[in-house]
C-alpha positions as CSV (number, residue, x, y, z in Angstrom):
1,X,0.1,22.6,-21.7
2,X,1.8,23.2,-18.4
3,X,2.6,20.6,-16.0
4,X,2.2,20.8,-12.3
5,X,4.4,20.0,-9.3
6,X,2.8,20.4,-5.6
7,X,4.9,19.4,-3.2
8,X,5.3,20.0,0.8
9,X,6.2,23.2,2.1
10,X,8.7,21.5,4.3
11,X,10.5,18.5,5.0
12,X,12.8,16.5,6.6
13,X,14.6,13.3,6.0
14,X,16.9,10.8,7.9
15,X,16.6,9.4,11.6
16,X,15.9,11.8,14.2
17,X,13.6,14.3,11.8
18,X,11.2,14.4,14.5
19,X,13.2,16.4,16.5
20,X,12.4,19.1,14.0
21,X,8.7,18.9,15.3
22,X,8.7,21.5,18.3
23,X,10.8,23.9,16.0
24,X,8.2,23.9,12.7
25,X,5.4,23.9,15.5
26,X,6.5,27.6,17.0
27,X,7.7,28.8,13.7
28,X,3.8,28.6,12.1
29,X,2.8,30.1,15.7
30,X,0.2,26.9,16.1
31,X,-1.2,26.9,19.5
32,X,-3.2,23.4,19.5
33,X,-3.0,20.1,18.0
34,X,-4.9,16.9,17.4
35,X,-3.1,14.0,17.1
36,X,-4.3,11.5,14.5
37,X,-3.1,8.1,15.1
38,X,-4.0,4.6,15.8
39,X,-4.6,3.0,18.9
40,X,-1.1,0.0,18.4
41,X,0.9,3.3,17.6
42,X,0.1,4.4,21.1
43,X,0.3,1.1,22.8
44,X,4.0,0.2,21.8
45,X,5.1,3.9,22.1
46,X,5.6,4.9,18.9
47,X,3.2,7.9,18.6
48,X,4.9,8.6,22.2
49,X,8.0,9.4,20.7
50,X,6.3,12.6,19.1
51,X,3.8,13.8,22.1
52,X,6.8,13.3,24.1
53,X,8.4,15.9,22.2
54,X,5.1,18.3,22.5
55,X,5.0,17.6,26.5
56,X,8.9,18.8,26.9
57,X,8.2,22.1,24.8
58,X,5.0,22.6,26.6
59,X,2.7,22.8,23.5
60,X,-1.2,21.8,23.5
61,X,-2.7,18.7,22.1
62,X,-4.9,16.3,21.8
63,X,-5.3,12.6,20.7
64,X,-7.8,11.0,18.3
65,X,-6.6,7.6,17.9
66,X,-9.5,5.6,16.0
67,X,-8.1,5.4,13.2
68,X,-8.0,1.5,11.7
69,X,-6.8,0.2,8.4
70,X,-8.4,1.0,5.5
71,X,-9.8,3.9,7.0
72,X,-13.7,4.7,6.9
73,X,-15.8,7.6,6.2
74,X,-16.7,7.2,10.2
75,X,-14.0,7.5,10.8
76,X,-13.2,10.5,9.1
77,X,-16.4,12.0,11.0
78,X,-15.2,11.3,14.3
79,X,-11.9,12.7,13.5
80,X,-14.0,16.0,12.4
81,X,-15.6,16.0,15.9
82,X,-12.1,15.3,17.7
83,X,-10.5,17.9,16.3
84,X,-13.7,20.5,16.8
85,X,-14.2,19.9,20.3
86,X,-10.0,19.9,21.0
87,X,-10.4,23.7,19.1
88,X,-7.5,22.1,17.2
89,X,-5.7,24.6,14.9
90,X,-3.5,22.2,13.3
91,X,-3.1,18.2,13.2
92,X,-0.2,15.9,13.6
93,X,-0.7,12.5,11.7
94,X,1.4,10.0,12.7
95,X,1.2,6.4,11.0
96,X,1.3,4.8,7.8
97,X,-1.4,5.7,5.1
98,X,-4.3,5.1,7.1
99,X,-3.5,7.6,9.7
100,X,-2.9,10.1,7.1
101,X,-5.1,9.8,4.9
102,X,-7.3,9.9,7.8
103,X,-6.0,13.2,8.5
104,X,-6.3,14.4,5.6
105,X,-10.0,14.4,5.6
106,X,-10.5,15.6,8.5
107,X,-8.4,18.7,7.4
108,X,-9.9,19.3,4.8
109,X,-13.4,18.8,6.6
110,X,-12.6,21.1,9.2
111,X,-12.0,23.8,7.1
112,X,-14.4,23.1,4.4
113,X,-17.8,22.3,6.5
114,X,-19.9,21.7,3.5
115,X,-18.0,18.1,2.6
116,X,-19.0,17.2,6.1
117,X,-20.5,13.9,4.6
118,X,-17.1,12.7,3.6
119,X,-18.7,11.1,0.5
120,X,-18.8,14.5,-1.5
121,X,-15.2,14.2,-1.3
122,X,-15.1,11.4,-4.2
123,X,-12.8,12.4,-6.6
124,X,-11.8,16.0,-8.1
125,X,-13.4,17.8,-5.0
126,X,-14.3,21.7,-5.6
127,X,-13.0,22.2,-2.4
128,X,-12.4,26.4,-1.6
129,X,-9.6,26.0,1.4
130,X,-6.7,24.7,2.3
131,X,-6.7,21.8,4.9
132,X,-6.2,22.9,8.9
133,X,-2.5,22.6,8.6
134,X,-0.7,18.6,9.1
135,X,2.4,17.9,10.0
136,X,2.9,14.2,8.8
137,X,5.0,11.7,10.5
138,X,4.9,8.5,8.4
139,X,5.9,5.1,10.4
140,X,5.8,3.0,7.2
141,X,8.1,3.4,4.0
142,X,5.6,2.6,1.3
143,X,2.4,5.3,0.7
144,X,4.0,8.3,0.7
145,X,1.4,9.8,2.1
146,X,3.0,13.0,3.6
147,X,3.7,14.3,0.2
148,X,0.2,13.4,-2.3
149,X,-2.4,15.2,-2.7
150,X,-4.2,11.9,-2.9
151,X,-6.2,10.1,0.1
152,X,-8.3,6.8,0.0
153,X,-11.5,6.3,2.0
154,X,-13.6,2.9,2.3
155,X,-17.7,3.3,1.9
156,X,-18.6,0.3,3.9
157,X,-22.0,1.2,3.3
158,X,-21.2,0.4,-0.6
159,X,-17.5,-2.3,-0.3
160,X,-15.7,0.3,-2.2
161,X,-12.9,2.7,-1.6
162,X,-12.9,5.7,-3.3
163,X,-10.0,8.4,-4.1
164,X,-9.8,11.8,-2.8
165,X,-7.6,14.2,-4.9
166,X,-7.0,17.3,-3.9
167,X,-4.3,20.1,-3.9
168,X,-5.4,21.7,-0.8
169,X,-4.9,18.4,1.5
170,X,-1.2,17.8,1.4
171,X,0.4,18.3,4.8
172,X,2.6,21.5,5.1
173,X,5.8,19.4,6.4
174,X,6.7,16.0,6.5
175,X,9.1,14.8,9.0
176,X,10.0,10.8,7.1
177,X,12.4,9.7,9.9
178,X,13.3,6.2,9.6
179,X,13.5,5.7,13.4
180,X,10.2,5.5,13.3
181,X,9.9,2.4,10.4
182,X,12.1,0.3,12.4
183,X,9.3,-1.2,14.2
184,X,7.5,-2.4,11.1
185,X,7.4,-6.1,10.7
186,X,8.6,-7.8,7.9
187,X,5.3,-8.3,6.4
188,X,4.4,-4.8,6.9
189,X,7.6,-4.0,5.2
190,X,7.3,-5.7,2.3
191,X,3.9,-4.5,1.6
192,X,4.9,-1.1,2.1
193,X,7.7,-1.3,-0.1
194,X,6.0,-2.9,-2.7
195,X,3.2,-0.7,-2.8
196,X,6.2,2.2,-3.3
197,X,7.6,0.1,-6.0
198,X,3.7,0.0,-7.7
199,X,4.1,4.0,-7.0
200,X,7.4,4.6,-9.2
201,X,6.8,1.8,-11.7
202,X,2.6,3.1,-12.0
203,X,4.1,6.8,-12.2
204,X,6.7,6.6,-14.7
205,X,4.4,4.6,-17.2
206,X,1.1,6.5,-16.3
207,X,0.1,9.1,-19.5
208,X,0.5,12.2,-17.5
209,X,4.1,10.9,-16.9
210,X,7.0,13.8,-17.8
211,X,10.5,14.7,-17.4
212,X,10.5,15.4,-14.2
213,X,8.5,13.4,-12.5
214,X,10.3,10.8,-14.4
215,X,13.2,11.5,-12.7
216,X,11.3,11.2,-9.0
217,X,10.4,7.6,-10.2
218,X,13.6,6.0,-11.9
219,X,15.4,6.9,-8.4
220,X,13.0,5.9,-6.2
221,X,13.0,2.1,-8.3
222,X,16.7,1.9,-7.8
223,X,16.1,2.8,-4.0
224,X,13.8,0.5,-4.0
225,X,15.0,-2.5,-6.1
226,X,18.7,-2.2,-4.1
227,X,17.2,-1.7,-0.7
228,X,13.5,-4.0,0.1
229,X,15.0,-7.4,1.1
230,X,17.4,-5.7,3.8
231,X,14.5,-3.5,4.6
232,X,12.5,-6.5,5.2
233,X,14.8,-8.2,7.3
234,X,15.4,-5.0,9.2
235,X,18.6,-3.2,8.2
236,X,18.4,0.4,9.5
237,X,20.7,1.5,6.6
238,X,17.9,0.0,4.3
239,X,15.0,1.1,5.6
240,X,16.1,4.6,5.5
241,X,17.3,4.2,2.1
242,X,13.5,2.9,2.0
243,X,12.0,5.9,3.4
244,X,13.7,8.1,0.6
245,X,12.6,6.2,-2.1
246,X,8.6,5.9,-1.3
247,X,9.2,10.1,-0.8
248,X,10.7,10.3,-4.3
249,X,7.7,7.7,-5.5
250,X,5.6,10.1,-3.6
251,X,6.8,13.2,-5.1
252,X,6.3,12.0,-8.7
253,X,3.2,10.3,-8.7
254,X,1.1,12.5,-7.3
255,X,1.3,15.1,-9.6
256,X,0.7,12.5,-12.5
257,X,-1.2,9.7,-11.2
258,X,-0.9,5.7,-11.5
259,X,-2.6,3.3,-13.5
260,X,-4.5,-0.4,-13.3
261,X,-2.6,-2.0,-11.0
262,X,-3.8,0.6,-7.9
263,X,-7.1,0.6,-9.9
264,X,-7.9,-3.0,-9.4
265,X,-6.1,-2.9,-5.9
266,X,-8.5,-0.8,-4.3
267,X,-11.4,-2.8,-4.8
268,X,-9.3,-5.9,-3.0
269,X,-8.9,-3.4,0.1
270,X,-12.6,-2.7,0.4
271,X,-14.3,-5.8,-0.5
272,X,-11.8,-8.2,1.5
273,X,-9.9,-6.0,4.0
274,X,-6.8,-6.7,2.1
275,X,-3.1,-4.5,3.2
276,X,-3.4,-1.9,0.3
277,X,0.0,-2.7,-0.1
278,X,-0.7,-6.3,-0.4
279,X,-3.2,-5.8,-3.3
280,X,-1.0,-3.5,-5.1
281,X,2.2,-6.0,-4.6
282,X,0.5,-9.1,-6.5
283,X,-1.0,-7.0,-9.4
284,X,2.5,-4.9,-10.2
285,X,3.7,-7.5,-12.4
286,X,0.3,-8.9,-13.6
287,X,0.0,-5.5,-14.9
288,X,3.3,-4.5,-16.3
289,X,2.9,-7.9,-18.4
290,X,-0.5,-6.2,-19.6
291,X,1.2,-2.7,-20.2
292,X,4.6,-3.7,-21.8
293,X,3.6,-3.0,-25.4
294,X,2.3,0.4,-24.8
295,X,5.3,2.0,-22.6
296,X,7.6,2.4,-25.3
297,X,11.1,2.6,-23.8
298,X,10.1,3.6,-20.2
299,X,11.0,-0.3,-19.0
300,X,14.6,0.0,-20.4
301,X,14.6,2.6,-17.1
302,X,13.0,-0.3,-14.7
303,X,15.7,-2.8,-15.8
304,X,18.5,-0.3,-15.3
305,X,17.3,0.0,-11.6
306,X,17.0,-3.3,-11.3
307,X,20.5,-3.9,-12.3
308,X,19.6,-5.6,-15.1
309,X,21.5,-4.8,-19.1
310,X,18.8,-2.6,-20.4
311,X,20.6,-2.1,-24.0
312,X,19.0,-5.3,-25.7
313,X,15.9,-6.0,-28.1
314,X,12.8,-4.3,-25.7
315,X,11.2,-6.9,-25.8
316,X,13.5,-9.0,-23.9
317,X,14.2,-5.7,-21.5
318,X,10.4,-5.7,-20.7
319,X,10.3,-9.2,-19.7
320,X,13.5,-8.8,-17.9
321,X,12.2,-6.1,-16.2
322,X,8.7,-8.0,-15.7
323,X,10.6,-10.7,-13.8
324,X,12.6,-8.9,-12.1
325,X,9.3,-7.3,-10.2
326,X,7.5,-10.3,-9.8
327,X,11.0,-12.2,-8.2
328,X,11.6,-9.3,-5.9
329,X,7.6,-9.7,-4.6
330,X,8.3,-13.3,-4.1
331,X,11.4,-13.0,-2.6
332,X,9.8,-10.8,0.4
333,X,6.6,-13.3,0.6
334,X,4.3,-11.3,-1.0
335,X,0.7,-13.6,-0.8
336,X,-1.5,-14.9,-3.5
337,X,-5.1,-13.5,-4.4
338,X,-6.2,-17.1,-3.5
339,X,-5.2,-16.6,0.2
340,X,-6.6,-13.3,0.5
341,X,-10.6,-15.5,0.0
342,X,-11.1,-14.1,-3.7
343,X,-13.0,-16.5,-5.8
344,X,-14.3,-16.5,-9.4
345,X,-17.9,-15.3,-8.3
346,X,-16.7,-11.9,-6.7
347,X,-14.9,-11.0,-10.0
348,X,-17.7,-9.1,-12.0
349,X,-18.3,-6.8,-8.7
350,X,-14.1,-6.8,-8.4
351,X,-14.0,-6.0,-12.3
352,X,-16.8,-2.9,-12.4
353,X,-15.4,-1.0,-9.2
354,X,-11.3,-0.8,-10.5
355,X,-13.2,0.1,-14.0
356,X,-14.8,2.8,-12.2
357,X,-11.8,3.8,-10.0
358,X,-10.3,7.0,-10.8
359,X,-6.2,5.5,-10.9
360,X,-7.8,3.1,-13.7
361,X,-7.9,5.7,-16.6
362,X,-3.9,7.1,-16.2
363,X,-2.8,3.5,-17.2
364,X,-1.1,3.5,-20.8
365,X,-3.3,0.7,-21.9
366,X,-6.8,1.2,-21.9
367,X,-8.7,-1.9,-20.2
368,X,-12.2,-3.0,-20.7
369,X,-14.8,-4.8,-18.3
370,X,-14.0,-7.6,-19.8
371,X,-10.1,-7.4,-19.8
372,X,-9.9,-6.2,-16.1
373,X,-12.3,-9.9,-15.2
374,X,-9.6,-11.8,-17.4
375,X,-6.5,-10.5,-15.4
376,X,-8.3,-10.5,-12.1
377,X,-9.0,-14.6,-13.3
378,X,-5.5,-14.9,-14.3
379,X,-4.7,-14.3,-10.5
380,X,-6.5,-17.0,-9.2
């Protein structure tokens, strides 16, 4: 069997990529963009830094800002009507994962009309074109959105998020400038990085895992493991080293998927508005404990990154490595499920949807209905 790689076309790394915009802009010939943002990227002059750029070189665009967290499948529709009536023949994303993903289905809408209900998106899509071109400028160093082929969009209609995956969505270039993450707040920084943590640690263990995209994940843990608490507390050396990491994270596991712990955090984003990053940040070490006895020597890697004498009896490596996760998500402040309003009468409709999710069936450890309620209990 063959095993895939998709990655961007294009991309550029360290503070300052942005100015790199204008240049990939009049190299594809693009003559209009939309601008998919949120409206606090605007207000505090974030998103400026970028159409600042566009104004100097004179280049057309247009701003749909309406994306929110945990973006919607309204939202995705109003995004589709922003970029129709702007004639838009690209799109500039600029955010964390919500913006993106946002623009990602609007892409893909835009140039595949028959998916206009967003909901026929679900999944493996049968999707015939490629996106309208994105450029993705991430401000956060955790989803790695500018290089997956993945999206997430909520259902309100139904509490559930569902996952979009795709080969023709991922943005052409990425510019991951870390100028742009130094704004993040601590808490936003420590769920980001956490949820790039759950990325490598998902992706090395998943069952598509391989050599390469091995290598993609055991870097981006050391970046990680070495770099989240100065992140956090805002060292710019750090949360570049940040940036890189999620991108390596980024590049790996979206060519081979995740596992539980993203399976079971999705249904904590749609049913109780929880950070994505959040979710995923409480359940990484809930569900490495599940997983240790079916990932072979794969943890030996996690405690190497974290520093830790891999060499030993596994065992003791896996719970090394185990700890190691779970201290570094306390040391940041990382919440409880209890403060995020879970109780025990939500956990059957918890329990069926990360069953159902489409991350659930790459984890190494098959998990029942009744498994899934236990570790979701085991939270509380």
């Amino acid at each position: 069997m063959a095993n895939r790689i998709i990655l961007n076309e294009t991309s550029y790394h360290g503070a300052g990529a942005i100015n790199e915009i204008v240049a990939e802009v009049k190299a594809r010939g693009f003559k209009k963009g939309l601008i998919v943002t949120d409206k606090d990227l605007i207000k505090f002059n974030v998103a400026t830094k970028v159409t600042d750029l566009l104004d100097e070189a004179g280049l057309a665009y247009e701003i749909f800002d309406g994306v929110e967290p945990n973006p919607t499948v309204e939202q995705v529709k109003a995004g589709v009507e922003a970029g129709k009536s702007a004639g838009a023949d690209y799109i500039i994303a600029i955010g964390g994962g919500s913006p993106i993903d946002t623009a990602k289905g609007i892409g893909i809408i835009l140039t595949n009309p028959e998916f206009s209900d967003v909901l026929s998106l679900d999944g493996v899509a049968d999707t015939k074109n490629p996106a309208l071109p994105i450029l993705a400028v991430p401000t956060t160093s955790g989803t790695a959105a500018e290089v997956t082929i993945n999206y997430v969009i909520t259902d309100k209609a139904n509490d559930r998020k569902f996952v979009c995956v795709d080969p023709h969505d991922i943005p052409v270039a990425a510019f991951v400038d870390s100028d742009l993450m130094m704004g993040m707040p601590a808490s936003l920084a420590a769920a980001t990085g956490m949820d790039a943590l759950t990325h490598a640690i998902e992706g090395l263990i998943t069952l598509g895992a391989w050599e390469m995209t091995d290598t993609f994940h055991i870097k981006a843990i050391e970046l990680i493991a070495a770099n989240l608490k100065a992140s956090v507390e805002g060292d710019a050396s750090a949360r570049e080293k940040l940036a890189l990491g999620q991108y390596f994270a980024g590049m790996g596991f979206s060519n081979v998927g995740l596992g539980l712990a993203h399976g079971m955090a999705h249904p904590l984003s749609a049913r109780f508005n929880a950070p994505h990053g959040v979710a995923c940040a409480m359940l990484l070490p809930v569900i490495m404990e599940y997983n240790k006895n079916n990932t072979g020597e794969k943890y030996r890697h996690i405690a190497a990154a974290f520093g830790l004498d891999s060499t030993g009896d596994i065992n003791e490596v896996r719970d090394a490595a185990v700890k190691a996760v779970r201290d570094l998500g306390d040391s940041v402040g990382i919440p409880s499920l209890d403060e995020l309003g879970v109780g025990e009468a939500d956990l059957a409709a918890l329990s069926a949807d990360a069953l159902a999710d489409v991350c659930t069936p790459g984890n190494p450890r098959e998990a029942s209905l009744d498994e899934i309620n236990a570790l979701y209990k085991s939270m509380l």
